[in-house]
C-alpha positions in Angstrom: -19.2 7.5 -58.6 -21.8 4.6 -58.0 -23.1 2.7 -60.5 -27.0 2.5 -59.3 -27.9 -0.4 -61.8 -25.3 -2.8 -60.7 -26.4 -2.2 -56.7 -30.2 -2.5 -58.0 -29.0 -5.7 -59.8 -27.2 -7.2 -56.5 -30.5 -6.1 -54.8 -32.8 -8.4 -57.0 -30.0 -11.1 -57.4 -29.8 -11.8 -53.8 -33.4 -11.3 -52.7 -32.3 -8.0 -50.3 -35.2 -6.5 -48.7 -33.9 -3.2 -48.6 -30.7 -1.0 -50.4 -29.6 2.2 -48.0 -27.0 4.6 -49.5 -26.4 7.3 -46.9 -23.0 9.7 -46.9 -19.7 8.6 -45.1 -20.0 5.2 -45.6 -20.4 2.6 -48.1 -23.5 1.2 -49.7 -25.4 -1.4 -47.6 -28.0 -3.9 -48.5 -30.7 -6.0 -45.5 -30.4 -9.2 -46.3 -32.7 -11.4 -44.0 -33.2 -8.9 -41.8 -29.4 -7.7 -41.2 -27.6 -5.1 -42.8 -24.7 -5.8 -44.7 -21.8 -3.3 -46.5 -21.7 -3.4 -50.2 -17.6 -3.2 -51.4 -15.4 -0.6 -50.1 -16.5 2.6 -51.8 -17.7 5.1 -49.0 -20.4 7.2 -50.8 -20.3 10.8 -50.9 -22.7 13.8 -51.1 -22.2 13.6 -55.0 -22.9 10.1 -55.3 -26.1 10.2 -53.3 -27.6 13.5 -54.9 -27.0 11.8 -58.6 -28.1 8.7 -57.9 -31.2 10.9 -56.5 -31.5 12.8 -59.7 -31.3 9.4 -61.7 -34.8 7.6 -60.1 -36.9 10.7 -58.7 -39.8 12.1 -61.0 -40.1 15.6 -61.3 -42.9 16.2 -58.6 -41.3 14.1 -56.0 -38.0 16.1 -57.1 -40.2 19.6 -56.4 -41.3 17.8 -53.0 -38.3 16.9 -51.6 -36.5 20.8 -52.0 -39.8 21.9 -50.2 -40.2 19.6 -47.4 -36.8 17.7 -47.7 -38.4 14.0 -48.0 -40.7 12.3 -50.6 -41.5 8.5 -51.0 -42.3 7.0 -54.4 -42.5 3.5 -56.4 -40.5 2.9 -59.6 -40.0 0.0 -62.0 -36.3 -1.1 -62.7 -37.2 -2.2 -66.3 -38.9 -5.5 -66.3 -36.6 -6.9 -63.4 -38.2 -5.3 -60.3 -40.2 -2.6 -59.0 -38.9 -0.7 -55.6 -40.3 1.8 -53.0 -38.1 4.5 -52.3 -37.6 7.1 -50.1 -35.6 9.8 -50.4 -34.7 12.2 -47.2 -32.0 15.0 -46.5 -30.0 14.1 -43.2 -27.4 16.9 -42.0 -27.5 18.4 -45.4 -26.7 15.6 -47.6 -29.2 13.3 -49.6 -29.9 9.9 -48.2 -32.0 6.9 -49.9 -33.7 3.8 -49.2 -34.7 1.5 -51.8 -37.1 -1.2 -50.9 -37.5 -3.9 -53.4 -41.0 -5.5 -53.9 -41.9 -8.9 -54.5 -42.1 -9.4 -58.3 -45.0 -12.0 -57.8 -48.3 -11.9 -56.0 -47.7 -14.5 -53.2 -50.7 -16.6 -52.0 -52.3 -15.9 -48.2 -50.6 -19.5 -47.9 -47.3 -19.0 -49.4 -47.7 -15.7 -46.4 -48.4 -18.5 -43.9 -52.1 -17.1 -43.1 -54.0 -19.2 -41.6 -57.2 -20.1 -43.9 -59.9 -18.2 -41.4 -58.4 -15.0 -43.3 -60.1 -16.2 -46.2 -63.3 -16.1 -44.7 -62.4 -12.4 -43.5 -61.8 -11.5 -47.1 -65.3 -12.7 -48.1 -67.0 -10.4 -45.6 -69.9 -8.2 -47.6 -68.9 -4.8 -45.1 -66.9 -4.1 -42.1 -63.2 -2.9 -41.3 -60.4 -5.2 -41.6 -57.1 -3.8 -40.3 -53.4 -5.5 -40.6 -51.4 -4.1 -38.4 -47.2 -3.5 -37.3 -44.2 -2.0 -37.4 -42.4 -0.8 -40.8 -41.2 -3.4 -42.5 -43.3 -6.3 -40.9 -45.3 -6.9 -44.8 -48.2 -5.1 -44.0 -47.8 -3.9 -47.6 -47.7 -7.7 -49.0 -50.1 -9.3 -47.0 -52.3 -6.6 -48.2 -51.7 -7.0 -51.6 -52.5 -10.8 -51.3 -55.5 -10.3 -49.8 -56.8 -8.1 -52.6 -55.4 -10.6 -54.9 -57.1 -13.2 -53.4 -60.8 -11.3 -53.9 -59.5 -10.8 -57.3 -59.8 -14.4 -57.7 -62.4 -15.2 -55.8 -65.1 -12.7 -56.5 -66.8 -10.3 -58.8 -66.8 -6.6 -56.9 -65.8 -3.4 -57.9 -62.1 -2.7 -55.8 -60.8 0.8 -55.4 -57.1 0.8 -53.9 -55.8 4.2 -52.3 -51.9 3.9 -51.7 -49.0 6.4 -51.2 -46.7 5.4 -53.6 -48.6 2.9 -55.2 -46.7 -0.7 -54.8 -47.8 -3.3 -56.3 -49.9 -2.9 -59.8 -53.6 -5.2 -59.7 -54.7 -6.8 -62.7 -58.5 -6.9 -63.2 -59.8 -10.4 -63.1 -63.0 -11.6 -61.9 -62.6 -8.1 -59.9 -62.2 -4.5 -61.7 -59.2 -2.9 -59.6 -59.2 1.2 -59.3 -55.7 2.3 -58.0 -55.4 5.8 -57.0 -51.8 7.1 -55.9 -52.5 10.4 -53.3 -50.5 13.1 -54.6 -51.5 12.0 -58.1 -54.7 11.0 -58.6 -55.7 12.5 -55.5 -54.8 14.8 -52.5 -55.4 13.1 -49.1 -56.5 9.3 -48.4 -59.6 10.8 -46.3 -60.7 12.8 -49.8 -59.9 9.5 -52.1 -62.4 7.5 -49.6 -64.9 9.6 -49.7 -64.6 9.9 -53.4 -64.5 6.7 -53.8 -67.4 6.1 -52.2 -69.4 7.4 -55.5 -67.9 5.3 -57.6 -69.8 1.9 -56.4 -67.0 0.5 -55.0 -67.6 -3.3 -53.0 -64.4 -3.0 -51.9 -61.7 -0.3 -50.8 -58.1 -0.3 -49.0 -56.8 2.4 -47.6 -53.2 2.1 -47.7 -52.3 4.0 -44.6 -54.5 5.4 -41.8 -52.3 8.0 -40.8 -54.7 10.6 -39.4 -58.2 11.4 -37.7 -59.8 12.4 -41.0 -58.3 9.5 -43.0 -59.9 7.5 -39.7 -63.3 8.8 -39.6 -63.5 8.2 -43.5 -62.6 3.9 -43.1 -64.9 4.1 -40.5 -67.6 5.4 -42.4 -67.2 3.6 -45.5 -67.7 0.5 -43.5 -70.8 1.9 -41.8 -72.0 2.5 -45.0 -72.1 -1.3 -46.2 -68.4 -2.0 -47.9 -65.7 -3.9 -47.3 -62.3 -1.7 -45.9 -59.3 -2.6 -45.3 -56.9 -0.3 -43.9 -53.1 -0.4 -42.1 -52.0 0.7 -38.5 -48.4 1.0 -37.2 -49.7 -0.6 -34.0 -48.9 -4.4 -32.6 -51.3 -6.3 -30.9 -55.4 -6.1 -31.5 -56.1 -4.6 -28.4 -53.3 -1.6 -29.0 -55.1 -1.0 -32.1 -58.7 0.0 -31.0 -56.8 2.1 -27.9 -54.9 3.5 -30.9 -58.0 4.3 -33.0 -60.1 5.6 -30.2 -57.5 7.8 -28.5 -56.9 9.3 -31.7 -60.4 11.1 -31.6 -60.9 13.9 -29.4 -62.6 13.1 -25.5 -66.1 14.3 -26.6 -65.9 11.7 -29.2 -64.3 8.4 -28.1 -67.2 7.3 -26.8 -69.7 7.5 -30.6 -66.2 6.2 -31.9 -65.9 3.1 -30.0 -69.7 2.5 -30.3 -68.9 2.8 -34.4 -66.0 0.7 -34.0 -67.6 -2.0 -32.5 -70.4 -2.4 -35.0 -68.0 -2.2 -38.0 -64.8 -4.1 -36.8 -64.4 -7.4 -38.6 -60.6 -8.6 -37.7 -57.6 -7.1 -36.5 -54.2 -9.1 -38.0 -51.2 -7.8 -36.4 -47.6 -8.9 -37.7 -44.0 -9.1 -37.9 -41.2 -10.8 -39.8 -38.6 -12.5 -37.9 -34.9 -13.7 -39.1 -35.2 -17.7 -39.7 -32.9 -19.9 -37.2 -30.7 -20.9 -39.9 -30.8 -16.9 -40.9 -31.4 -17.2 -44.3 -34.9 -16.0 -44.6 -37.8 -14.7 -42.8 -40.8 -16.2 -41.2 -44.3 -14.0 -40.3 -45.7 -14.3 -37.0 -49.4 -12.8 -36.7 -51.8 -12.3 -34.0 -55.5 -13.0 -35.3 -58.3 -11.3 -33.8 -61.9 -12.4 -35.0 -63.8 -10.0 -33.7 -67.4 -11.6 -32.2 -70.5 -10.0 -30.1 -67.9 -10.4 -26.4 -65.1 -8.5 -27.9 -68.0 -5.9 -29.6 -69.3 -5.4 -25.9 -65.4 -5.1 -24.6 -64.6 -2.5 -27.7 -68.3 -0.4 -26.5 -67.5 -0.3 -22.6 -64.2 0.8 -23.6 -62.4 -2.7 -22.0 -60.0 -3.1 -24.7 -57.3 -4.4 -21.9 -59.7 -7.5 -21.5 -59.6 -8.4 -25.1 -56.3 -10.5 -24.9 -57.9 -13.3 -22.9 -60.9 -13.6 -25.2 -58.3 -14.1 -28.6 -56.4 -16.8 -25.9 -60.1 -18.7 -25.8 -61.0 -17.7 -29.7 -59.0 -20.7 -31.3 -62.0 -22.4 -32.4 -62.8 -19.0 -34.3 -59.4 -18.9 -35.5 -58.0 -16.7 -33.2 -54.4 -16.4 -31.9 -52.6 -14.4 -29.7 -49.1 -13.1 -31.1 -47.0 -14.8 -28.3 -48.7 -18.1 -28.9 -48.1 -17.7 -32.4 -44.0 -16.9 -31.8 -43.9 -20.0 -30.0 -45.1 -22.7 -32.2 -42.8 -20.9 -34.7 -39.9 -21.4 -32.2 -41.2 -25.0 -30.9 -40.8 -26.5 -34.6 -37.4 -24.5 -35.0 -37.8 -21.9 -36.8 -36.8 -19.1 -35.5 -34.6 -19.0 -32.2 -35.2 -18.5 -28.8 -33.6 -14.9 -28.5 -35.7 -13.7 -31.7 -39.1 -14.7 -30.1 -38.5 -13.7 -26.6 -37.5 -10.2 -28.4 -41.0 -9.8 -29.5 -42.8 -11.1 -27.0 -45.5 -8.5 -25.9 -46.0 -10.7 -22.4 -42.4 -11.7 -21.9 -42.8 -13.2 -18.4 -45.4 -15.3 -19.8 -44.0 -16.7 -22.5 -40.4 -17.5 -20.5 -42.7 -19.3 -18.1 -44.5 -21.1 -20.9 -40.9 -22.1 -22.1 -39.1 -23.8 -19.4 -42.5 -25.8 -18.9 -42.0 -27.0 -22.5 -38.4 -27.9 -21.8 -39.2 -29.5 -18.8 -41.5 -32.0 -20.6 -39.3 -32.3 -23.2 -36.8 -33.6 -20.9 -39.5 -35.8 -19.2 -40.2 -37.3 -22.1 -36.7 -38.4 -22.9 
């Protein structure tokens, strides 16, 4: 039998992103990015199923016997708060825990650079942060509202699936709405929300056309949206948004998306060199009137080279952003070649440094 506490406890002690418990072996925490085995108990289908039974509400209980997955947010007392997803694999139950940050960190503390700031003080448009699961998406997001929170007096409306991270109100009245709960679909929340005189709405995940059309809308309509795409790179993200639509509409949905896209911030979290954290690496796209006429003649391949020549704006491609972080040492050379989205480019760019280096010596 497990104990759940004590794992939950090692969880928060040692600052673990992630707990997995999974039948036929034994329980196993990500610790800066790597998975490591907890002791030498290899869990079984009993263990799994209770420790199931011990976290899961009731309608995330009724969800997962009819479709054999659910994800929810709970609070482990006053010590943490964790995302959790439960999901049947050859039969048995198997869980995954993700622990979120018990304070609100800063867009600094993130390592953003300060043009996001400006982004957040936009009056309308879409703002989208963008990357793989598990790149803090969720966080970044959550310190971006918390920074308008601070900042400004509007009228927020949140739509997330679990909720993750609870708002105070502050200069800023927060609405949090959990789909499933206080709604039934992020497309139906937006549009609700849209009566309820918001300045402000995120849309926690833009899974589908509907949910699309919606953000895009609400920005049209004169508010601020931010929204989340499992995409990397700006220029992958409006090919992802447009080719999402069916042929007879790409064309009104690109001319849309170019009038109402504000920024596109694509990330990822990458292992430190000494491995005992993680950095953030973003690509910033700004977007101006030459990327709105690239996103409306549909030459979103061309867009790279205008965030290459957008520093001034505070633009920066992901590559060029992987290798400062690898130039001042912090992460190492395999990790940033291993996300390079030009990889040529950057090993080119590389031994050119090294050469100067040496040069220099």
């Amino acid at each position: 039998m497990i104990e759940l506490q004590k794992l939950l406890d090692l969880v928060i002690k040692e600052c673990a992103s992630d707990l997995h418990l999974a039948v036929g072996r034994t329980a196993t925490v990500r610790l800066h990015g790597a998975l490591r085995g907890i002791g030498n108990h290899v869990l079984t289908p009993e263990d799994t199923a209770e420790a199931m039974k011990s976290i899961t509400p009731e309608r995330n209980l009724r969800e997962f016997q009819e479709s054999g997955s659910t994800d929810f947010a709970f609070s482990y007392g006053d010590k943490g708060r964790f995302r959790a997803s439960i999901l049947r694999q050859r039969g048995y139950v198997g869980i995954v825990l993700r622990l979120l940050p018990s304070q609100m960190m800063s867009l600094e503390e993130i390592g953003l650079p300060p043009v996001m700031k400006d982004v957040c003080g936009k009056p309308r448009g879409l703002v989208l942060v963008t990357g793989p699961t598990g790149s803090g998406k969720t966080t970044t997001l959550a310190s971006m509202i918390n920074h308008i929170n601070d900042t400004y007096a509007h009228h927020m409306i949140t739509v997330e699936d679990p909720i993750e991270y609870y708002h105070q109100h502050k200069k800023s009245i927060i609405t949090q709405r959990e789909v499933g709960v206080d709604v039934p679909t992020f497309a139906e929340a937006i549009r609700r929300g849209l009566r309820s005189d918001p300045d402000v709405m995120l849309v926690g995940e833009m899974r589908d056309l509907d949910t699309m059309g919606a953000a895009i809308t609400a920005a049209e309509t004169g508010h601020l949206v931010f929204g989340t795409l499992h995409t990397t790179g700006a220029a992958n993200t409006v090919n992802r948004i447009v080719d999402s639509f069916p042929t007879d509409e790409k064309e009104q949905i690109r001319i849309q998306l170019a009038m109402v896209l504000e920024a596109v911030l694509s990330q990822t979290l990458i292992p430190t060199a000494d491995g005992r954290s993680r950095v953030a690496a973003f690509e910033i796209m700004i977007v101006n009137d030459p990327i709105r006429h690239l996103i409306r003649e549909n030459k979103a391949f061309r867009i790279n080279s205008f965030i290459q020549t957008g520093g001034k704006q505070g633009m920066i491609l992901l590559d060029d952003f992987l290798f400062g972080l690898w130039a001042q040492g912090r992460i190492t050379l395999s990790e940033m070649l291993a996300r390079a989205q030009d990889l040529e480019s950057l090993q080119k760019k590389v031994r050119e440094y090294t050469a100067n280096s040496k040069r220099k010596r």
